[in-house]
Each structure stands twice: as structure tokens, then as C-alpha cells.
Backbone as XML, in Angstrom:
<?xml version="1.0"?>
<chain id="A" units="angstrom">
  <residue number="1" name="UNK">
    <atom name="N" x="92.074" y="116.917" z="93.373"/>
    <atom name="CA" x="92.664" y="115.747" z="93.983"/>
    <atom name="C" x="91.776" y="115.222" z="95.110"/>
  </residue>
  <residue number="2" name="UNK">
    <atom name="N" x="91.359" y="116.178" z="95.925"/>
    <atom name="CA" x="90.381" y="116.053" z="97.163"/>
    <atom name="C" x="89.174" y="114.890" z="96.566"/>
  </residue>
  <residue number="3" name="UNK">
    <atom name="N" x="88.451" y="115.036" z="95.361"/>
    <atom name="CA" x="87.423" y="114.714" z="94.922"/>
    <atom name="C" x="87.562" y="113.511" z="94.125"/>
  </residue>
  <residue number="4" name="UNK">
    <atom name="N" x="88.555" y="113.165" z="93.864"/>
    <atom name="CA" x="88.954" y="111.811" z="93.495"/>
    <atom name="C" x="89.558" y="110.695" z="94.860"/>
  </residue>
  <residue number="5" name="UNK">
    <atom name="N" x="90.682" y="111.319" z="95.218"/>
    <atom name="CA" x="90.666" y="110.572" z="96.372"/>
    <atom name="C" x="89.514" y="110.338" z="97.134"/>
  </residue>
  <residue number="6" name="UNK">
    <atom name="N" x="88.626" y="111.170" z="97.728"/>
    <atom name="CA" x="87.600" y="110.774" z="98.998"/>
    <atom name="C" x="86.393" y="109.965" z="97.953"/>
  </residue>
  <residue number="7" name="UNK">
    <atom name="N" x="86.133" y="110.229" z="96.270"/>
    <atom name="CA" x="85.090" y="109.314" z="95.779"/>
    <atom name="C" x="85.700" y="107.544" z="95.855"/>
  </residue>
  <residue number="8" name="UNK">
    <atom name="N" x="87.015" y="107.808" z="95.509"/>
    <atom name="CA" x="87.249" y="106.041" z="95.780"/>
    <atom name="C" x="87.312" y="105.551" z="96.934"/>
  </residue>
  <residue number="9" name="UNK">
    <atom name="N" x="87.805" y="106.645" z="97.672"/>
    <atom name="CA" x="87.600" y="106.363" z="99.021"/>
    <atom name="C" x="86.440" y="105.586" z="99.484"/>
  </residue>
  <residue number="10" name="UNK">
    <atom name="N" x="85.382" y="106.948" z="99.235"/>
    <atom name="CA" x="84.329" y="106.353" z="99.998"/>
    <atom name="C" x="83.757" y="104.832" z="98.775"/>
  </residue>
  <residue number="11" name="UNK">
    <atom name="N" x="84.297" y="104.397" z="97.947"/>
    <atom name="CA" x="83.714" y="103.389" z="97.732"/>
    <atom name="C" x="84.478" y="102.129" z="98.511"/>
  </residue>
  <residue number="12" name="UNK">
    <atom name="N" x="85.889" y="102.060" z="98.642"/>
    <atom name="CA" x="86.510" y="101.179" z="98.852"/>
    <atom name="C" x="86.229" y="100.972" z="100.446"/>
  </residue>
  <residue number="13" name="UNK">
    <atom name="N" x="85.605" y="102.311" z="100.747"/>
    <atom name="CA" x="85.317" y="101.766" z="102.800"/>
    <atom name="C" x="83.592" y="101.675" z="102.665"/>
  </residue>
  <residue number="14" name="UNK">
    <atom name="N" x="83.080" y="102.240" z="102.044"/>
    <atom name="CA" x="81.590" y="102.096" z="102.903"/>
    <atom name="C" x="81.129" y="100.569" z="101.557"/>
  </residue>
  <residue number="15" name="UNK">
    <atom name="N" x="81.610" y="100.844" z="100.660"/>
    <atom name="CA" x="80.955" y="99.462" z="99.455"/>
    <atom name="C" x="82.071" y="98.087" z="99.638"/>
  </residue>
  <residue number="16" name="UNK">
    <atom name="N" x="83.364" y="98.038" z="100.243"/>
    <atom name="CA" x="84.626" y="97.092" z="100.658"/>
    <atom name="C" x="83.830" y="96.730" z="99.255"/>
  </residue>
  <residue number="17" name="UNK">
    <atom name="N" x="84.823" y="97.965" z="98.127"/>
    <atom name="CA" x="85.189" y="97.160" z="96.832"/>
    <atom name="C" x="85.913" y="97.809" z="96.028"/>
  </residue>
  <residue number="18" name="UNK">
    <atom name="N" x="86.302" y="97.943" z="94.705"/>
    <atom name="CA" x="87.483" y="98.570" z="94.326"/>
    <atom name="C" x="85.851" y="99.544" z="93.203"/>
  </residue>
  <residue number="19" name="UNK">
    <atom name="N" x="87.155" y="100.621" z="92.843"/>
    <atom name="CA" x="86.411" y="100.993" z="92.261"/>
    <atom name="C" x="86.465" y="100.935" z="90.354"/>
  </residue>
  <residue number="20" name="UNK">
    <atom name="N" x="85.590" y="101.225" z="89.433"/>
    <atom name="CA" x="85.376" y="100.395" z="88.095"/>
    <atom name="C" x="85.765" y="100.734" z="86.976"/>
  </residue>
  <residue number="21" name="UNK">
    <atom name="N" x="86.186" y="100.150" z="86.177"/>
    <atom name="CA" x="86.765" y="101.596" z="84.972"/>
    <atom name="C" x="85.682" y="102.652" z="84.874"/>
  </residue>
  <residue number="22" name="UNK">
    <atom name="N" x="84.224" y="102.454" z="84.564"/>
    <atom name="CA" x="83.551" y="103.484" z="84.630"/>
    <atom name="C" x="83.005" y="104.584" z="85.679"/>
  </residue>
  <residue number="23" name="UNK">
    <atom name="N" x="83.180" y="103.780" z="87.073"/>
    <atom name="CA" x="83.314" y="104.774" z="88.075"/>
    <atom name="C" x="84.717" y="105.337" z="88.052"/>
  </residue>
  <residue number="24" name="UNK">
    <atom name="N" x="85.575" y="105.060" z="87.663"/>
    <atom name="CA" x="86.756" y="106.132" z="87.637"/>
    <atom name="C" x="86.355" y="107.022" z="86.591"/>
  </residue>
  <residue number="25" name="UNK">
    <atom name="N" x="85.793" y="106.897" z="85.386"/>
    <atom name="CA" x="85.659" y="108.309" z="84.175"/>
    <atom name="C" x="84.833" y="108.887" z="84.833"/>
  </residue>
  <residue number="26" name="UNK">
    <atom name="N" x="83.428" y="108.364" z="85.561"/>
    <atom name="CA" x="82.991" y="109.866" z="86.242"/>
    <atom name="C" x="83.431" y="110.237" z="87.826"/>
  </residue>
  <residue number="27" name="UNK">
    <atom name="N" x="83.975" y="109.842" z="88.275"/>
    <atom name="CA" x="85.213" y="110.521" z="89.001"/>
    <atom name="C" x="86.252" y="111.605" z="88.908"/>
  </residue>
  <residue number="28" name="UNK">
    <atom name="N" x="86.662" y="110.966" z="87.186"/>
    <atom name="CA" x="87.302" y="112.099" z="86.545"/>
    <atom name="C" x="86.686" y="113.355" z="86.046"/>
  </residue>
  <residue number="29" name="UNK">
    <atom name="N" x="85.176" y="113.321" z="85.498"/>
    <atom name="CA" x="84.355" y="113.898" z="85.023"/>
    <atom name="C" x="84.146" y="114.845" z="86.177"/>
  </residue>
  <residue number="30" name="UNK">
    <atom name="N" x="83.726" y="114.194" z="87.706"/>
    <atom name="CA" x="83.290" y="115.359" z="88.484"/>
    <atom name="C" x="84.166" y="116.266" z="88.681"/>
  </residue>
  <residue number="31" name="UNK">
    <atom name="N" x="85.880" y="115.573" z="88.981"/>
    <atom name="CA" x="87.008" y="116.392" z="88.807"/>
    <atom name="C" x="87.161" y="117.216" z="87.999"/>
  </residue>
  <residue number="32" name="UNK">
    <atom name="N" x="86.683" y="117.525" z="87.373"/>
    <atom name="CA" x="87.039" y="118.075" z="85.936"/>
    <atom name="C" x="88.274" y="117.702" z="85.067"/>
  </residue>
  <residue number="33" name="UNK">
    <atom name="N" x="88.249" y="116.555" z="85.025"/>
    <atom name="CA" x="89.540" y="115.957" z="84.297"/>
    <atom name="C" x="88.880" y="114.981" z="83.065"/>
  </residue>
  <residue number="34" name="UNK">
    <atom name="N" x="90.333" y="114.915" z="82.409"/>
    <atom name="CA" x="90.130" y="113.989" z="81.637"/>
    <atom name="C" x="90.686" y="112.115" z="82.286"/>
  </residue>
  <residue number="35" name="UNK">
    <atom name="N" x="89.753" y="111.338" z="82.154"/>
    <atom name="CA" x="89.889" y="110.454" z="82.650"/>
    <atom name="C" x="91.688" y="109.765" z="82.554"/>
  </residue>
  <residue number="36" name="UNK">
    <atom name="N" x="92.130" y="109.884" z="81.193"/>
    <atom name="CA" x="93.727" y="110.219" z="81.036"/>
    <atom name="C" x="94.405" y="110.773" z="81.729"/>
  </residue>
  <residue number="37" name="UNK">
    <atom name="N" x="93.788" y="111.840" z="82.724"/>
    <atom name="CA" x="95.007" y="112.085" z="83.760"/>
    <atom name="C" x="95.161" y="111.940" z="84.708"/>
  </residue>
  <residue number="38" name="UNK">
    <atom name="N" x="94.103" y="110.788" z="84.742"/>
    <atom name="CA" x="94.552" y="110.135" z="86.202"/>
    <atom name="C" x="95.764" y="109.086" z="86.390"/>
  </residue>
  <residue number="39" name="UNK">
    <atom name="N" x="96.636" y="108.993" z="85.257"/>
    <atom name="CA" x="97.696" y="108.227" z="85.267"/>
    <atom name="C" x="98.756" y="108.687" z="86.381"/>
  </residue>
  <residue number="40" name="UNK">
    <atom name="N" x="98.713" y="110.081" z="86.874"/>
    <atom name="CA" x="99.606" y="110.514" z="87.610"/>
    <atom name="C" x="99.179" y="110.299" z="88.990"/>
  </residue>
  <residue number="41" name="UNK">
    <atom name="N" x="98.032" y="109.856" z="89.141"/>
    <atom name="CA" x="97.436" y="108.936" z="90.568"/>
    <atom name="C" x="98.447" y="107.726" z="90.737"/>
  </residue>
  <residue number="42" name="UNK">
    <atom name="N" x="98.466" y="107.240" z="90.092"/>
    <atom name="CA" x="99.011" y="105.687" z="89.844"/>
    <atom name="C" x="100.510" y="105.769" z="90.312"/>
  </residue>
  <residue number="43" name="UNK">
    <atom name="N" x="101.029" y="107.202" z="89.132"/>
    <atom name="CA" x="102.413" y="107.159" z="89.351"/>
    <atom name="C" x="103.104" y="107.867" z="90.323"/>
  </residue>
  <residue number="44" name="UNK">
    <atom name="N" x="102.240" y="108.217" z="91.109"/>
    <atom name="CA" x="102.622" y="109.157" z="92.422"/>
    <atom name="C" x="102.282" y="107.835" z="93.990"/>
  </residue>
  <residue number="45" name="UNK">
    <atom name="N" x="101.631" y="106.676" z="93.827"/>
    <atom name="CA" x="101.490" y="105.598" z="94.642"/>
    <atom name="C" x="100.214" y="106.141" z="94.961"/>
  </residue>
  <residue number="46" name="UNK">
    <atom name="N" x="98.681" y="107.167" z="94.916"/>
    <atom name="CA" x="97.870" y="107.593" z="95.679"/>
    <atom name="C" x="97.144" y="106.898" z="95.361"/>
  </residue>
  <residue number="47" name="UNK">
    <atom name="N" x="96.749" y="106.133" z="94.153"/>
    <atom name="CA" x="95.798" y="104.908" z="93.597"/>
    <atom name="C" x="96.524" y="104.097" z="93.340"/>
  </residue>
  <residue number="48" name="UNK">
    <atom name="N" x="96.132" y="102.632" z="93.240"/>
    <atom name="CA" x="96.377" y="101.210" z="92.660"/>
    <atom name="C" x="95.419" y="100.664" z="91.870"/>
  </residue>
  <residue number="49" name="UNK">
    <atom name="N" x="96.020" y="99.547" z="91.266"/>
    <atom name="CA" x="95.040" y="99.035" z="90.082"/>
    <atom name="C" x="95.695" y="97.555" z="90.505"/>
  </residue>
  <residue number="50" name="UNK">
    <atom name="N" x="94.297" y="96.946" z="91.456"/>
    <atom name="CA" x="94.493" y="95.483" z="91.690"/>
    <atom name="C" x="94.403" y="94.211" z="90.822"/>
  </residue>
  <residue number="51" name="UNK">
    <atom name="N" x="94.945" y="93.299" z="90.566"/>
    <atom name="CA" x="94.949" y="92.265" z="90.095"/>
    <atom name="C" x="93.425" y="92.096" z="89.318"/>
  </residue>
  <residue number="52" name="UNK">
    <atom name="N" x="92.087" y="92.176" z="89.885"/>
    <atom name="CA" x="90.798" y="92.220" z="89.182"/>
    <atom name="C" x="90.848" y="93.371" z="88.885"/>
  </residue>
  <residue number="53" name="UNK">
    <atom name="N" x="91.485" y="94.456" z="88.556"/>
    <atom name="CA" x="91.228" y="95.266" z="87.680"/>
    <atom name="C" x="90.775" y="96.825" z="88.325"/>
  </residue>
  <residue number="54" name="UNK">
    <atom name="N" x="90.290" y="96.837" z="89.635"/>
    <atom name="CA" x="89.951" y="97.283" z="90.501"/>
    <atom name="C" x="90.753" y="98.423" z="91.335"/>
  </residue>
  <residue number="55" name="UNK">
    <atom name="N" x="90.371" y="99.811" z="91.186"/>
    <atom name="CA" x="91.221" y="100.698" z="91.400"/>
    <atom name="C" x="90.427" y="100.966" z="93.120"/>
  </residue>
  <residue number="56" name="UNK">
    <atom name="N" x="91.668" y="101.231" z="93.714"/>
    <atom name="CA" x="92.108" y="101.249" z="95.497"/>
    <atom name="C" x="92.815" y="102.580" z="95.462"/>
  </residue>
  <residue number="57" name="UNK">
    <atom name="N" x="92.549" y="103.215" z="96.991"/>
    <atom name="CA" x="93.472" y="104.155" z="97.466"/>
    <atom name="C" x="94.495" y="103.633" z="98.044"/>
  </residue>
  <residue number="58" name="UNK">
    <atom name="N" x="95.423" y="104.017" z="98.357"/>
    <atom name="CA" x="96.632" y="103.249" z="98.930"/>
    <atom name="C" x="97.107" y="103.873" z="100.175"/>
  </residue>
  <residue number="59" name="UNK">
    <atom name="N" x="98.193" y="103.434" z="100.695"/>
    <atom name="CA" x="97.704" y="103.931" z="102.287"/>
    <atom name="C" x="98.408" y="105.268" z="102.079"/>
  </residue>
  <residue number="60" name="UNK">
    <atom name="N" x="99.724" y="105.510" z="100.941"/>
    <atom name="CA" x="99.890" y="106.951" z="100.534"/>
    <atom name="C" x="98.787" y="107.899" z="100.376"/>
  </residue>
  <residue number="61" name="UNK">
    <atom name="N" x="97.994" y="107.073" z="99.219"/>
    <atom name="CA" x="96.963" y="107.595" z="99.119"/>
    <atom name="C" x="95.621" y="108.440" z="100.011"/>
  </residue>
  <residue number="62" name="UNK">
    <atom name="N" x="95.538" y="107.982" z="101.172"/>
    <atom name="CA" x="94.774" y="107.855" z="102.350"/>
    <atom name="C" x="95.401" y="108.904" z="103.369"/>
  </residue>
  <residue number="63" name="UNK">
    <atom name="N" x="96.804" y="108.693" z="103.162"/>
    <atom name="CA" x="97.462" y="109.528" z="104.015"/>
    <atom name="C" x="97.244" y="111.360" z="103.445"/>
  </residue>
  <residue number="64" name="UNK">
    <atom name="N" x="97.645" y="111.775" z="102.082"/>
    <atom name="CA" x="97.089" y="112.387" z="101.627"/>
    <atom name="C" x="95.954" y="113.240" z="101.454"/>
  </residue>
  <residue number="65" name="UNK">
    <atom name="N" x="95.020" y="112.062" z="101.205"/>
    <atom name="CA" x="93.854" y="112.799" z="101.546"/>
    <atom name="C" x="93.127" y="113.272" z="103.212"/>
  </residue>
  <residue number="66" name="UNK">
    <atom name="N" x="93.925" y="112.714" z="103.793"/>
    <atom name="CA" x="93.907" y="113.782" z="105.180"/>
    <atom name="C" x="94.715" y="114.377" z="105.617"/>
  </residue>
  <residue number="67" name="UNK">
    <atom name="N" x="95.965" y="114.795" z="104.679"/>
    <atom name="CA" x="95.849" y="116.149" z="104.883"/>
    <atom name="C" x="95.630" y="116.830" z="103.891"/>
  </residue>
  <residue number="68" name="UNK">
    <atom name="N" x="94.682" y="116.934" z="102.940"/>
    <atom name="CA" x="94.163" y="117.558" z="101.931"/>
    <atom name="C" x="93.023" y="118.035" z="103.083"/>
  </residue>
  <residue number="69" name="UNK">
    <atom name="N" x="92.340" y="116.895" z="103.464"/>
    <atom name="CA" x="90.926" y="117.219" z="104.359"/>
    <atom name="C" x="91.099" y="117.844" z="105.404"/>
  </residue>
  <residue number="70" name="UNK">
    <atom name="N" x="92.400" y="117.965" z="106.029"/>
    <atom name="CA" x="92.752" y="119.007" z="107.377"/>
    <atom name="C" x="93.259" y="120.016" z="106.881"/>
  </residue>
  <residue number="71" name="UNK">
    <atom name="N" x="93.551" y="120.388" z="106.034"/>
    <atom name="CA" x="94.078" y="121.429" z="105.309"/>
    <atom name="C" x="92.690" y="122.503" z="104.930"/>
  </residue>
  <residue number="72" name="UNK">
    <atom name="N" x="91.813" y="121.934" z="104.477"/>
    <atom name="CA" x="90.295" y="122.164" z="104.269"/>
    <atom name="C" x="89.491" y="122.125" z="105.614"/>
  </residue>
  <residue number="73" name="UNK">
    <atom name="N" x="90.097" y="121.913" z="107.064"/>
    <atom name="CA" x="89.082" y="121.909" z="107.931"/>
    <atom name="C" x="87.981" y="120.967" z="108.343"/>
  </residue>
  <residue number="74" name="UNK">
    <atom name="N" x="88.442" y="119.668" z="107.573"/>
    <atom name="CA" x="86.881" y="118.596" z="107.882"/>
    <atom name="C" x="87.997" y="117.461" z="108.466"/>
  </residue>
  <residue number="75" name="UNK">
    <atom name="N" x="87.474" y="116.834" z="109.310"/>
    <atom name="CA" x="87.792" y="115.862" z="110.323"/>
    <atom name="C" x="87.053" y="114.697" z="110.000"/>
  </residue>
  <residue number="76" name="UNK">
    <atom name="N" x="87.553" y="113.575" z="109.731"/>
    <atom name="CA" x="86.985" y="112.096" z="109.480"/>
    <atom name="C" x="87.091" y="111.766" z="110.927"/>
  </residue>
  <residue number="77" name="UNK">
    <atom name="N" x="85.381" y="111.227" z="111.403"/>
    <atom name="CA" x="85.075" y="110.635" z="112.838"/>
    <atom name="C" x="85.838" y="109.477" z="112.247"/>
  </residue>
  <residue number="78" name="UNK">
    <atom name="N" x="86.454" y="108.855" z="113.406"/>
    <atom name="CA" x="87.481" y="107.553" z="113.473"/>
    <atom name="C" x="88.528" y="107.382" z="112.893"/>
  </residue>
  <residue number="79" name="UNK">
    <atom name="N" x="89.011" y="108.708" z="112.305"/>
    <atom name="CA" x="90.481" y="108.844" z="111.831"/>
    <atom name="C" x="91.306" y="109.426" z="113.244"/>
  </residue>
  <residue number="80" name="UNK">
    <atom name="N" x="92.645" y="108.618" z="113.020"/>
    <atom name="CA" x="93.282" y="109.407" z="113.983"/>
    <atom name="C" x="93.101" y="110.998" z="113.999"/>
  </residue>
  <residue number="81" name="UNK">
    <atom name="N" x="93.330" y="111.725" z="112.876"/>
    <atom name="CA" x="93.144" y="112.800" z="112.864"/>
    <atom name="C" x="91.865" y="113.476" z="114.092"/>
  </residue>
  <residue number="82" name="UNK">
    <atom name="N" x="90.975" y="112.613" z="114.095"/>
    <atom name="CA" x="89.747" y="112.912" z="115.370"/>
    <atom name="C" x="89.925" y="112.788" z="116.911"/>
  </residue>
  <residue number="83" name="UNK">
    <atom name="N" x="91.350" y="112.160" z="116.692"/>
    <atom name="CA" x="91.175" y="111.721" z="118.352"/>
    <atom name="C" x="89.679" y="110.687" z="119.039"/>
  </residue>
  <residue number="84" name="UNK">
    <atom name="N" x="89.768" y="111.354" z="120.089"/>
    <atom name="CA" x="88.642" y="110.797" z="120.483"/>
    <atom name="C" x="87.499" y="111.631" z="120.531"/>
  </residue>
  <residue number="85" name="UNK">
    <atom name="N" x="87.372" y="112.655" z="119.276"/>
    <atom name="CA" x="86.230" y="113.121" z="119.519"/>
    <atom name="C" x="84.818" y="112.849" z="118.807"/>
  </residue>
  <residue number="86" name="UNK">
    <atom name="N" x="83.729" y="112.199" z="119.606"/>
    <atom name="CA" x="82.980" y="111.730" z="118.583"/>
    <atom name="C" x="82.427" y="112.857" z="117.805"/>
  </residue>
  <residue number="87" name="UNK">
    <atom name="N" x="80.764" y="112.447" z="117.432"/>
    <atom name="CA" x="79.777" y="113.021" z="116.784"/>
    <atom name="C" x="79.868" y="114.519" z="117.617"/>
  </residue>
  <residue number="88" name="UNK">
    <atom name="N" x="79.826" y="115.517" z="116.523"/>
    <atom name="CA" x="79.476" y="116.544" z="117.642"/>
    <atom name="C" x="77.931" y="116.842" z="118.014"/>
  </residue>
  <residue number="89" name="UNK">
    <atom name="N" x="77.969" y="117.445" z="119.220"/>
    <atom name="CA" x="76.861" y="117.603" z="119.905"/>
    <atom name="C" x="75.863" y="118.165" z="118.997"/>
  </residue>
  <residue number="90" name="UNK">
    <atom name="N" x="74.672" y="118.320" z="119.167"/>
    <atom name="CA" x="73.663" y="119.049" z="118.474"/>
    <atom name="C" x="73.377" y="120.494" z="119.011"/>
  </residue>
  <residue number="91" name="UNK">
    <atom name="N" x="73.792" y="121.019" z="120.189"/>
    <atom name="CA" x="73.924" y="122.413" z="119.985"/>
    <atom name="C" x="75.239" y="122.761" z="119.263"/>
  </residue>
  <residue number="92" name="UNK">
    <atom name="N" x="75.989" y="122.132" z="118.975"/>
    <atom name="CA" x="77.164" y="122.370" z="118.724"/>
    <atom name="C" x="77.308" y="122.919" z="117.321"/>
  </residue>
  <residue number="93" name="UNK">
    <atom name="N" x="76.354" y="123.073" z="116.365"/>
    <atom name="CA" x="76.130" y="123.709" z="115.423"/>
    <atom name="C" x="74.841" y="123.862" z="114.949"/>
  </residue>
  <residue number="94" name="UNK">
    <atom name="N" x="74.052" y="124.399" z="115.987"/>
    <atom name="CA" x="72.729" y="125.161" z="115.569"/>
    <atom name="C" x="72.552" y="126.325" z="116.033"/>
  </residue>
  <residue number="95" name="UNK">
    <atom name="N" x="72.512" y="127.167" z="115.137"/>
    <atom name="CA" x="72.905" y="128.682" z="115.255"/>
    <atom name="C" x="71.706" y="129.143" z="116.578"/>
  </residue>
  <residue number="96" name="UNK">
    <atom name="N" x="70.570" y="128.672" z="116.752"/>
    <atom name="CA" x="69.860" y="128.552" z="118.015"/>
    <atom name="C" x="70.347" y="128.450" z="119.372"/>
  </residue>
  <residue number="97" name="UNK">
    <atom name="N" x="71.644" y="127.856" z="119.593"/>
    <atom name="CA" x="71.869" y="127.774" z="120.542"/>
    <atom name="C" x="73.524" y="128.045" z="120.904"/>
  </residue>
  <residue number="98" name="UNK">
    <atom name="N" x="73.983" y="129.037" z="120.247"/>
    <atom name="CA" x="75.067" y="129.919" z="120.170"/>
    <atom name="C" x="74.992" y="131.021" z="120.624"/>
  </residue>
  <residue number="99" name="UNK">
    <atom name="N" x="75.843" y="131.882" z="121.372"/>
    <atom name="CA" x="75.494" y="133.124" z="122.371"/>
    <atom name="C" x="75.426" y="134.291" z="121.413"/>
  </residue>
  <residue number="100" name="UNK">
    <atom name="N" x="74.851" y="134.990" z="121.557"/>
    <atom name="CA" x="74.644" y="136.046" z="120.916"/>
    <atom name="C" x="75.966" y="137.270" z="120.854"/>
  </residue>
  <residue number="101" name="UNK">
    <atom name="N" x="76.543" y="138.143" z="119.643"/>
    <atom name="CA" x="77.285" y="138.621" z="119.874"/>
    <atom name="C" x="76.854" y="139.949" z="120.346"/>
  </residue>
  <residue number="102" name="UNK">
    <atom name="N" x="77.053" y="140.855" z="121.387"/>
    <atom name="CA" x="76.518" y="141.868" z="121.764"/>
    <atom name="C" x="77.595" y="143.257" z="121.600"/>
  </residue>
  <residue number="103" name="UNK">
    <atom name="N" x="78.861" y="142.890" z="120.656"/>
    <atom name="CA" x="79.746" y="143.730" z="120.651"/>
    <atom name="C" x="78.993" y="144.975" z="119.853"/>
  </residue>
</chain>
């Protein structure tokens, strides 16, 4: 579910466009699904299928996938879920500059 939601995702925010019948089969493909079962996207409100034809996450949809993604531990910068925390720092995950454990 994670991997379908965040691929349309990320098309419908970083491309502001829907996504295509054929980007949905390999969507389904990376999922390991059959493109057929994504009907239960539709019928659960987590995708839409706009007027051009054009499949959208929906704000169910969206809602969902963060907490699929907090559930998993990853934080979308500029989701509420982030607060106000930006980019993290660059020592902030380079094992270089983490204290040593001396237990």
C-alpha cells in the first residue's frame, strides 16, 4: 500500500499531474500486484480517477499514507507530521560524528 500511495503521490506533488493508466500498471507491478487490484484503492476513497482520466491520491488517501509512513519511521519535511523541524543537520547522521559507545 505504502508503494502505491507515495508513487502517485510523488507524481501528483513534484510533476502537479495525475497519474496514467500505464503509470498505474507499473505501480502495480512494483507492488507486486496485479494492476486489477487496485480497484480496492478506488473503493476504499485512497485513489480517484478524475474526469481526464487521471488517477489522484485523495486527501483520505494522503492521510493514510502518513500514517503508513509514521508507522515506518520516515517523516515528510513540510508535513504536519514534521512540525517545524527542518532538514536535519549533517552531523546528525554521519556516523563520524556520533559519540562513541564505551560501554
Amino acid at each position: 500500500m505504502v508503494e502505491v500511495l507515495r508513487s502517485v503521490a510523488e507524481i501528483n506533488d513534484i510533476q502537479h499531474r495525475g497519474a496514467s493508466d500505464e503509470e498505474m500498471r507499473e505501480i502495480a507491478q512494483r507492488a507486486g500486484m496485479d494492476p486489477r487490484g487496485m480497484a480496492g484503492y478506488y473503493a476504499a476513497n485512497l485513489l480517484e480517477k478524475r474526469d481526464d482520466g487521471l488517477r489522484w491520491v485523495s486527501g483520505p488517501g494522503h492521510d493514510r499514507l502518513g500514517r503508513l509512513l509514521a508507522l515506518s519511521g520516515v517523516v515528510i519535511l513540510g508535513s504536519p507530521a514534521a512540525g517545524d523541524a527542518g532538514p536535519p543537520s549533517a552531523t546528525a547522521c554521519h556516523p563520524a560524528t556520533q559519540p562513541e559507545d564505551h560501554s
